[in-house]
N, C-alpha and C positions, 0 to 999 in steps of 0.2 A: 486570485490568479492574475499573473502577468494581463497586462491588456496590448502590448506591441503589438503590431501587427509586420510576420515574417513570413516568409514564401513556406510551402509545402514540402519543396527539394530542403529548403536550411533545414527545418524540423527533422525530416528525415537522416539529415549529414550529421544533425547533432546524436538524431539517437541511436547509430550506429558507431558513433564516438563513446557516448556513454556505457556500451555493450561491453566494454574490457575484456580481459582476456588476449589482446593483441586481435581482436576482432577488427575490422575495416568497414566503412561502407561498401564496397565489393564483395564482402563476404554477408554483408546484410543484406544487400542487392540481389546476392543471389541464390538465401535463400527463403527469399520472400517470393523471386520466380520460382524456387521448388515446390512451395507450400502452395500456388497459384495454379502452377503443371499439376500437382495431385489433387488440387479440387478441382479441377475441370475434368480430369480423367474418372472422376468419381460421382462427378454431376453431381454437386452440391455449392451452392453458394456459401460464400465464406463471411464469418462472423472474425475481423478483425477488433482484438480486442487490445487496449491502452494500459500501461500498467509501469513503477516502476524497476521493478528486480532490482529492488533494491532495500524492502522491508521487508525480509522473515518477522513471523513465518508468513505471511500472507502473501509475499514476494519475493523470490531471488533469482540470481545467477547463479549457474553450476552448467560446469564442461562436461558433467558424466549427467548420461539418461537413469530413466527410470523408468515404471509405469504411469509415472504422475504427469512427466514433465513434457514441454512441448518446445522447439527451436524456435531462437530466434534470430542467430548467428548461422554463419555457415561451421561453426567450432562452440558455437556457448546455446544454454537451452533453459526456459523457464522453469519453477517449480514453485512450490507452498499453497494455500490455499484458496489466492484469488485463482489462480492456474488450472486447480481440482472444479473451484464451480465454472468458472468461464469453459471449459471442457466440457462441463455434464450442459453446462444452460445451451452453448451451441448444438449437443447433440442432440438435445431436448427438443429443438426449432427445425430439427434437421439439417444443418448446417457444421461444415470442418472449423472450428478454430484455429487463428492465428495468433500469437500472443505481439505485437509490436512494442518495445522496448522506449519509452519516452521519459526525457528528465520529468518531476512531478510539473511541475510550473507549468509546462507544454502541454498535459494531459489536454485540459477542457481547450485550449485554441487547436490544439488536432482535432478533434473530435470535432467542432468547428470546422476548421478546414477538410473535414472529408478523408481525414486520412487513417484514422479509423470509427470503427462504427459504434464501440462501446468503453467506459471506464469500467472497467472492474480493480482497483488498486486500494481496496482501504478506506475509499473515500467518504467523509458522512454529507449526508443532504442538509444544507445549508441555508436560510434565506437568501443569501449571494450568492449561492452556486445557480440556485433556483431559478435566478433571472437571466440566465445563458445556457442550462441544460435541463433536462427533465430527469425524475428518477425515479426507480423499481422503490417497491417496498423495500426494506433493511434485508441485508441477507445474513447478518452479522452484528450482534451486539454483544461489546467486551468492557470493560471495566477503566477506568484513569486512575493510574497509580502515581509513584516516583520512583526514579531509579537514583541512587544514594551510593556512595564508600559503605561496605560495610560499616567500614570501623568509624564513619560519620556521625555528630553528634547527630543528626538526623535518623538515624534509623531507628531509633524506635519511635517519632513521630506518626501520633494517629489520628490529627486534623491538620490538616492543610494552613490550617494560619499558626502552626508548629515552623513554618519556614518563613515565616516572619523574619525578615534580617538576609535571609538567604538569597544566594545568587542562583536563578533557575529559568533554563532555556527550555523552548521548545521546538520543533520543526517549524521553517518557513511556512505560510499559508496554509494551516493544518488548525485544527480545533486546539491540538493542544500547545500551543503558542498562544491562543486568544486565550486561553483558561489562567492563566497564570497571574493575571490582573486580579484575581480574585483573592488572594494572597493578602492582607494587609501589610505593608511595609516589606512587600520583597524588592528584592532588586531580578528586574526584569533582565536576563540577558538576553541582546540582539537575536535574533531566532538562528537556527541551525540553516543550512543549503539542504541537507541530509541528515536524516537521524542516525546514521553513522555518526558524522561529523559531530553529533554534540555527544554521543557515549565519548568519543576522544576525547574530548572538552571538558569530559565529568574526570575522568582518570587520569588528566593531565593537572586537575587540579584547578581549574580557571574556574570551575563550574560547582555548585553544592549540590546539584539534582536535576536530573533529565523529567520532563513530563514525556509519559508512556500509556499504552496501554497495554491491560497484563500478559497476553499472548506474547505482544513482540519480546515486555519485559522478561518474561520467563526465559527466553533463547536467550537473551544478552548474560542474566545471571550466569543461568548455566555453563555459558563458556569461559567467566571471567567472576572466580569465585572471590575476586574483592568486592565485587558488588553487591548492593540486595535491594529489594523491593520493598516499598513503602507502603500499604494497604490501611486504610483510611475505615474510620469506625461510621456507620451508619447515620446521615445527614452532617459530617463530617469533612467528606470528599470536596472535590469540584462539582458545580452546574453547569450539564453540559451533554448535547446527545454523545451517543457510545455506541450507536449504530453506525453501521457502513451500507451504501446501496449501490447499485449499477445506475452510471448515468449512459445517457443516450441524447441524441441532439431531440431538440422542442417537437419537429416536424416528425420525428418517427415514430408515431403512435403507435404504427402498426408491434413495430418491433419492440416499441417495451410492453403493449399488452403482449406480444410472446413470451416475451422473459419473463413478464410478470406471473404468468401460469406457467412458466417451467420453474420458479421458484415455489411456488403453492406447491409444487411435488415433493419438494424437498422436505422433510422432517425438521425439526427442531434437531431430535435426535443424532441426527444424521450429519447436518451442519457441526454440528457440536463433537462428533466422532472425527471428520474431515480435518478440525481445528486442532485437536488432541493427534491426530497422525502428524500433520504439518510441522508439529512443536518438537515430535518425537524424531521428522526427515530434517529439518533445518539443518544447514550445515555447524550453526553455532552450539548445537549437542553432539556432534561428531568425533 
């Protein structure tokens, strides 16, 4: 994670830039006093929660509601499966969710700065992360693939040092950008801003393979049938957790022992059914 240190107003300016859609900060401004006006009117304390709507299925933007989805704009609204738990773990604590919309880099310095009170975006618990935020048990563990050209000599690749030679990026500040080094003789590309930005990179040909994991991979295939997914034969893969958790700042114990029993409610089953919805609402199976 970035370490700058920038005001609470710029965080906030950025990530109401980041909201797209022709969104403004005025329109995120106000409806953040909306979601604020209905938790007070409902006496309930609000579980602000960090994310970036920006990785189906776990995260996105979409102008049209649902039952899933929660605003974040005064015109754009969150959805996918960080969305689903962050909803149930708030209700759980008895608290309204807020979904606030932050570039990734920003997550842990907001949550830091007080401007929101939880990450739920995908994130895995790290030694590094470890020493600036605290975090829930896993709420989520998915699998590291690669995303490929179909018609790539890479795709039928079923160990990892198959891309030996290959040019293969990952997301900035993400596990699977450090994963890549384990590669023998890859050529490491500069990491992504966004894992958007590096499926571009794969299909524009600069790039021989996205590192993924297979939930998000599976939406990406699905809507862009040049691609395919690279699944790795048993002690084969990368080394590397595959969990995601909820961070929370260091001092709030209270509040991740809450979440951390409103998670223990949750089923295996159930998380797993949540995950399997998300893949099937993504806009990239649409």
């Amino acid at each position: 994670m970035k370490r700058s240190i920038i005001s609470a107003a710029a965080i906030l300016a950025s990530a109401a830039l980041l909201a797209g859609c022709g969104s403004s900060t005025t329109a995120a401004t106000e409806a953040v006093k909306t979601q604020e006006t209905e938790a007070a009117a409902s006496g309930k304390e609000v579980l602000r929660v960090g994310m970036e709507c920006n990785y189906a299925p776990f995260n996105w933007t979409t102008t049209e509601t649902n039952d899933f989805t929660q605003p974040i704009t005064g015109v754009d609204y969150a959805d996918g499966y960080d969305v689903v738990m962050a909803t149930k773990l708030a209700g759980s604590i008895g608290r309204d969710v807020q979904i606030v919309k932050l570039d990734w880099d920003n997550l842990i310095l907001s949550l830091q700065n007080d401007q929101i009170d939880a990450i739920i975006a995908g994130m895995t618990d790290t030694p590094e992360r470890e020493k600036e935020v605290a975090f829930t048990s896993p709420y989520y563990e998915s699998e590291e693939v690669m995303i490929v050209k179909a018609d790539s000599k890479y795709a039928g690749a079923s160990s990892i040092q198959d891309f030996s030679g290959a040019t293969v990026q990952g997301q900035m500040n993400t596990v699977y950008d450090e994963v890549i080094d384990q590669i023998e003789g890859v050529v490491h590309q500069p990491a992504a801003e966004t894992f958007p930005a590096s499926i571009q990179a794969l299909q524009a040909g600069a790039i021989d393979a996205v590192v993924s994991e297979l939930p998000v991979a599976n939406g990406v295939v699905a809507a862009n049938s040049g691609l395919a997914i690279v699944r790795f034969e048993e002690g084969k893969g990368f080394t590397a957790d595959t969990t995601v958790s909820v961070a929370v700042r260091k001092e709030d114990t209270e509040l991740k022992d809450q979440l951390e029993k409103a998670l223990s409610e949750i089923s295996a089953d159930e998380r797993n059914s949540l995950m399997e919805a998300a893949v099937e609402r993504q806009p990239a199976n649409g």
